[in-house]
N, CA and C of each residue as an Amber inpcrd file, in Angstrom:
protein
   252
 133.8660000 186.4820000 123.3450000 133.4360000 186.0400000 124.6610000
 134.6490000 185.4580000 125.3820000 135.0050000 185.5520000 126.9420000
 136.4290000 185.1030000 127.3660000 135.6610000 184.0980000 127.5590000
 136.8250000 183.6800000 128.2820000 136.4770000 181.6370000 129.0220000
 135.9920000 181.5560000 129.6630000 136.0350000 182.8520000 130.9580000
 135.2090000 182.5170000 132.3640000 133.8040000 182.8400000 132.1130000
 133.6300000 183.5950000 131.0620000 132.1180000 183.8570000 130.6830000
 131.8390000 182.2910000 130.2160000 132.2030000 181.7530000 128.9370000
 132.1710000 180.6850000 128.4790000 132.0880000 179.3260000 129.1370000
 132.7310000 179.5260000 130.2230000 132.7500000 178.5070000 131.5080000
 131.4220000 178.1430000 132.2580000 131.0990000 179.8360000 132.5720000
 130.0980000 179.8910000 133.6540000 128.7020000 179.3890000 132.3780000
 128.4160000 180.1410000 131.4810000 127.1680000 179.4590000 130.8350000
 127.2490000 177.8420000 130.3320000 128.5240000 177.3940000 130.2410000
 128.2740000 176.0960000 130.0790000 128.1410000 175.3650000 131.1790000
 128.5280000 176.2610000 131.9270000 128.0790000 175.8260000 133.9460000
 126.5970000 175.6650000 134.5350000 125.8150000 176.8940000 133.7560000
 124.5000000 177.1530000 134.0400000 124.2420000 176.1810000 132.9000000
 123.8590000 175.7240000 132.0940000 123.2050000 174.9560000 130.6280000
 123.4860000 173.5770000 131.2610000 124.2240000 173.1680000 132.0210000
 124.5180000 171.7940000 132.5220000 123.8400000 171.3470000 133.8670000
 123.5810000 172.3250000 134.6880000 122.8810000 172.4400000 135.8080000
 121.4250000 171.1710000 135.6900000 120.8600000 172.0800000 134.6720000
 119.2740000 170.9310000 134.7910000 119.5890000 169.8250000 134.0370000
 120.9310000 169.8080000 133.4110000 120.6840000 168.4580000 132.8670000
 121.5850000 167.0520000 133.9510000 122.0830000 167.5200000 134.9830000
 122.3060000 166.6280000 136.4580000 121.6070000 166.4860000 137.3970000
 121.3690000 164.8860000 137.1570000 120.6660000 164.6480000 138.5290000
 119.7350000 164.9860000 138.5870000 118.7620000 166.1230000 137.7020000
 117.3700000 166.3780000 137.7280000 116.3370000 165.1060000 137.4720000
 115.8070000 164.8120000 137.8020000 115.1440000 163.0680000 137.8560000
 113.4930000 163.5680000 139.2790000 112.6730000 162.6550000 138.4330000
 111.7730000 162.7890000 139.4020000 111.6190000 161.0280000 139.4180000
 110.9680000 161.1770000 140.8620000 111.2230000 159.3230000 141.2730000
 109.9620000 159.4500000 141.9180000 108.9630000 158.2100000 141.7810000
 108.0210000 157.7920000 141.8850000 108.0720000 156.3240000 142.8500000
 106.9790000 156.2880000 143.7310000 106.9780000 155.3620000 144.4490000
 105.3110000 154.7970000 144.2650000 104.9220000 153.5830000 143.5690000
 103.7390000 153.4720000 143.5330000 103.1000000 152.2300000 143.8080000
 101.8930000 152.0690000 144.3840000 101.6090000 151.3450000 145.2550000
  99.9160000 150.9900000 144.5640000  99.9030000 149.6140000 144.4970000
  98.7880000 148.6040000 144.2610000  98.4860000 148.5650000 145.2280000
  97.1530000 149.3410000 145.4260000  96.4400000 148.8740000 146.8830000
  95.5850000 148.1800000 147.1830000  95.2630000 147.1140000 145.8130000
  94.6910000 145.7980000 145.6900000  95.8830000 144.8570000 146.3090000
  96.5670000 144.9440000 145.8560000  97.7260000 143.6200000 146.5490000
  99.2110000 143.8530000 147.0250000  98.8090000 145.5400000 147.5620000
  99.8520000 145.7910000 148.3100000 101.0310000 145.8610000 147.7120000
 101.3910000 146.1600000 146.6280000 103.0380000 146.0570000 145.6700000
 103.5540000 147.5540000 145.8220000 104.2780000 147.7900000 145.8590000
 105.2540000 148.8970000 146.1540000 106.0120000 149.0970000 144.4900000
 105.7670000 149.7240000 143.8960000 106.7580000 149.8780000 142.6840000
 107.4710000 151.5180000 142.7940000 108.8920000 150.7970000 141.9710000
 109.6290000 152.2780000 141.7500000 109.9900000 152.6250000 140.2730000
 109.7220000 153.7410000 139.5870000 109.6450000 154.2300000 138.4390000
 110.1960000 155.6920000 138.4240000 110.5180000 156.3710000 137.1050000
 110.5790000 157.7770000 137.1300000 110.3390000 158.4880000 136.3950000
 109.1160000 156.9570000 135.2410000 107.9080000 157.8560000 134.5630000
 106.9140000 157.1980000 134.7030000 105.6460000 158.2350000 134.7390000
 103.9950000 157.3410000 134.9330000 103.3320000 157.8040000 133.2440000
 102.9120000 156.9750000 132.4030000 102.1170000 157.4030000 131.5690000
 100.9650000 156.9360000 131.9250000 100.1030000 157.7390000 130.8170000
  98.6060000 157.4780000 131.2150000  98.6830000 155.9570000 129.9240000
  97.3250000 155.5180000 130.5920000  96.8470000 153.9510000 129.9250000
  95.6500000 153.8860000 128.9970000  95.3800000 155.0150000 128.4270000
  94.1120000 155.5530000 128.2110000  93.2640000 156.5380000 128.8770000
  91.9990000 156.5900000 128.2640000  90.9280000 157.3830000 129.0700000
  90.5900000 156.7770000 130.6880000  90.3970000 155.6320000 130.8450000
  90.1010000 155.1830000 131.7520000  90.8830000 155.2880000 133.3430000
  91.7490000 156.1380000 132.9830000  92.4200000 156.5220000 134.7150000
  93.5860000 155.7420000 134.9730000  93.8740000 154.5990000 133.7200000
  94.8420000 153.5880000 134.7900000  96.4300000 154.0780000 134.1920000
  96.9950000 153.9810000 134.9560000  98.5810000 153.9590000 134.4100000
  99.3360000 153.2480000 134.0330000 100.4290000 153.3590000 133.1760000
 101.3120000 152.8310000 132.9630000 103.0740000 152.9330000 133.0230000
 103.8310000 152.0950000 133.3670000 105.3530000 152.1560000 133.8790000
 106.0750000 151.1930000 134.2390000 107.0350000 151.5650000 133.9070000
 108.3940000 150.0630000 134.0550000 108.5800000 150.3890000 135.1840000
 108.8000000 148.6340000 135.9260000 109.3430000 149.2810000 137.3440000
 110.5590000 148.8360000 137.2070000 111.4500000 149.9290000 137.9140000
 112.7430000 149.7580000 138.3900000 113.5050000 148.6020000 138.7170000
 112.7550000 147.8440000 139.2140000 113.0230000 147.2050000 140.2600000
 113.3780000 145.5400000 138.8960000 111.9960000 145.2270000 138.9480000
 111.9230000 143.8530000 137.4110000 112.0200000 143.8370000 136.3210000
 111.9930000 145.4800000 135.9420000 112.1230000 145.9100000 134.2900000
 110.9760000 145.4470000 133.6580000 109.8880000 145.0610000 134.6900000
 108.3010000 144.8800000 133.9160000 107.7310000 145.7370000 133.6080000
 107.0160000 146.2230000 132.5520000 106.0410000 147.4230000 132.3790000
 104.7870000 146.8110000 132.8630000 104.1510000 147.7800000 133.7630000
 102.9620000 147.4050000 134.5220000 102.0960000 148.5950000 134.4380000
 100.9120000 147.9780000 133.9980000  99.5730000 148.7040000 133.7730000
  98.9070000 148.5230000 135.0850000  98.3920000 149.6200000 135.7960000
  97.2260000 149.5720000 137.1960000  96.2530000 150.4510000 136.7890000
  95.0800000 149.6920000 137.1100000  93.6490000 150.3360000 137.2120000
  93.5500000 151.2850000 138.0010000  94.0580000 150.9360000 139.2920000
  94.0000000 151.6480000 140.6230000  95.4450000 151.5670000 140.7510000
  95.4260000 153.0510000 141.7160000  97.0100000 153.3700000 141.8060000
  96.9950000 154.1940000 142.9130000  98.1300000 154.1030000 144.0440000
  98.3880000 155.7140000 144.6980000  99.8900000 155.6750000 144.2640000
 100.1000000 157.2440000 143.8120000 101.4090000 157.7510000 143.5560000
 101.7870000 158.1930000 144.2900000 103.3370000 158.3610000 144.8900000
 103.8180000 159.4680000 145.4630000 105.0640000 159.7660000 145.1170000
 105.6530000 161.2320000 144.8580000 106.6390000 161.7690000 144.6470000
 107.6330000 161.1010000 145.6810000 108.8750000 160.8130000 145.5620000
 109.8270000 160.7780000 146.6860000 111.2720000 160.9550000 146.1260000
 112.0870000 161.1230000 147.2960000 113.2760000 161.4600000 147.0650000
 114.0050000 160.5930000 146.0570000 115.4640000 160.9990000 145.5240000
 116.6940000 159.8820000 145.1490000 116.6310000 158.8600000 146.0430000
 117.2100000 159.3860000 147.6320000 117.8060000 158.3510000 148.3040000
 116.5810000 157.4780000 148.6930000 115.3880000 157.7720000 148.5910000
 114.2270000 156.4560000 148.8090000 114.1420000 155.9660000 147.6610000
 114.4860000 156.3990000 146.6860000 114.1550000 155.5020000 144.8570000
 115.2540000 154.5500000 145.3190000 116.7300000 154.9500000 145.4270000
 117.7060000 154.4440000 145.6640000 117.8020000 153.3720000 146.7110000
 117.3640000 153.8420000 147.6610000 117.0890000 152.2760000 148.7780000
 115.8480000 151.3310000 148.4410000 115.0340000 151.6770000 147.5830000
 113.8070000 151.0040000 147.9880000 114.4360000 150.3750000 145.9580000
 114.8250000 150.4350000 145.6780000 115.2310000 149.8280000 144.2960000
 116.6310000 149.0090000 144.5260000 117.0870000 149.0700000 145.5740000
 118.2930000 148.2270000 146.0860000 117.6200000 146.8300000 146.0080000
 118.9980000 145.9730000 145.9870000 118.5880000 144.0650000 146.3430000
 119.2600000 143.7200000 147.4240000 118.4010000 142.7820000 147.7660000
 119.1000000 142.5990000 149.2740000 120.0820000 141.6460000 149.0670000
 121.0660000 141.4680000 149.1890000 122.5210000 140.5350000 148.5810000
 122.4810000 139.6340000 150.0240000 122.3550000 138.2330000 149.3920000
 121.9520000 137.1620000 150.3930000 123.3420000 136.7240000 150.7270000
C-alpha cells in the first residue's frame, strides 16, 4: 500500500472521531433550569432522565424534561461563565 493511500484512509478513519459530539440543551419546566449535557440516559421505566450537567458537574435526574438538540457554538456559549 503507498503513503498517499495510507494517508487518505487514516484521513477518512479519523473524520468521525473529530468533533463529532451531540450537545443537548435541557430544560426543567417546573423551575425553569436550562441544563447543558452531551449525554441523556434513561432513569428507569418511568420516563425520567438522567445527566451531568456541564455546567456544575451535578448529575441530575428529571421527571419532566424538554430536550433539545443544539449546536457546539450554543453548548459552548450557554456552558461559558460569566468572568466578573
Amino acid at each position: 500500500m503507498s503513503v498517499e493511500r495510507k494517508l487518505l484512509c487514516a484521513m477518512v478513519l479519523a473524520v468521525p472521531l473529530s468533533g463529532c459530539g451531540t450537545y443537548y440543551m435541557v430544560r426543567d419546566p417546573a423551575g425553569r433550569t436550562d441544563y447543558y449535557t452531551q449525554d441523556i440516559d434513561s432513569a428507569g421505566m418511568s420516563g425520567a432522565i438522567k445527566f451531568t450537567d456541564q455546567r456544575s458537574g451535578a448529575v441530575v435526574t428529571l421527571q419532566s424534561s424538554e430536550v433539545r438538540k443544539i449546536s457546539k457554538d450554543e453548548f459552548v456559549k450557554g456552558t461559558a461563565t460569566a468572568e466578573k
